[in-house]
C-alpha positions, -999 to 999 in steps of 0.1 A, spaced: 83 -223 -143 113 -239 -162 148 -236 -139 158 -215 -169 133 -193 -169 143 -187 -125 179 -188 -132 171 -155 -161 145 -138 -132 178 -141 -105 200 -127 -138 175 -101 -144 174 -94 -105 210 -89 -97 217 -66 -126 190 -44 -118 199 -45 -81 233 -31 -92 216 -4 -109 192 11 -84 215 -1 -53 188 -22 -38 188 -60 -28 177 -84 -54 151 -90 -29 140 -56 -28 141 -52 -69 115 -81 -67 93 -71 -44 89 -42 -57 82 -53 -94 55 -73 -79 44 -40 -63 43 -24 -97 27 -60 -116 -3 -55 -88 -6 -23 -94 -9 -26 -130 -33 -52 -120 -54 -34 -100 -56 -7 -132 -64 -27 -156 -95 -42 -137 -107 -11 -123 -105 0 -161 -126 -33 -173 -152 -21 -145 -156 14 -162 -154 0 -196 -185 -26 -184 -202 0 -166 -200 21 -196 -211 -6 -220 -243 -11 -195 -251 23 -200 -251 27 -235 -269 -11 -238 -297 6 -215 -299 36 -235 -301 18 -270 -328 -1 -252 -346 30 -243 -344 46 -275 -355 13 -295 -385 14 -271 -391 50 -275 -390 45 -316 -415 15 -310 -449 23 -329 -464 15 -292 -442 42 -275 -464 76 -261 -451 108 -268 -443 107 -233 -417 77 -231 -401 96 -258 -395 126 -245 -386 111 -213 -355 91 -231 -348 128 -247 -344 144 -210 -328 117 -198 -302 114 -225 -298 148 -219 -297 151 -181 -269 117 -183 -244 135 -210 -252 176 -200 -260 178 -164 -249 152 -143 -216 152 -154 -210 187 -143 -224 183 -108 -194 176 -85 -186 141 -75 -186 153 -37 -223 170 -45 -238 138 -64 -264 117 -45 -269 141 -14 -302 163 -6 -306 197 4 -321 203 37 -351 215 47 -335 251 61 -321 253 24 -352 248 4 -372 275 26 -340 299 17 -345 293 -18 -382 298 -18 -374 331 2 -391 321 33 -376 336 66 -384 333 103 -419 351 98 -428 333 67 -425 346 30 
């Protein structure tokens, strides 16, 4: 950095410290704040975007295998459910719900057994 360009970052500073009544110090800091922030974003957005990417790279995949003149029935209607289950259900489940089990006290309530059996 040029002492030109630090003498117009002290400028920049000082008159912006007049104008929000905090140090030049402080008006600093805190753009750095912000700059890290905006950091932090921007690669938290480049994760999505690759994760993203990856799954619609594994799903072409699936679907050129599924179109392959070798591909059973089977493969293809697996790709079908889970295209499906990815774009219809799983996005509806609750982020606090996703990945956990029911337990075992659960799954006998929904099969209607009770303390003496069905």
């Amino acid at each position: 950095m040029t002492t030109s360009e630090k003498q117009e970052i002290e400028r920049l500073a000082e008159a912006l410290a007049q104008v929000t009544g905090e140090s030049p110090v402080e008006v600093l800091l805190s753009a750095l704040d912000e700059e890290d922030l905006e950091r932090r974003r921007r690669l938290a957005d480049g994760f999505r975007i690759k994760q993203e990417l990856e799954r619609r790279l594994r799903t072409a995949l699936e679907t050129a295998q599924a179109r392959s003149p070798r591909a059973s029935d089977q493969t293809l209607r697996v790709t079908r459910l889970r295209r499906f289950l990815e774009k219809e259900v799983w996005p509806s489940i609750p982020p606090s719900l996703r990945g956990t089990t029911i337990s075992k006290a659960e799954r006998e309530e929904i099969l209607g057994y009770g303390p003496e059996g069905v």
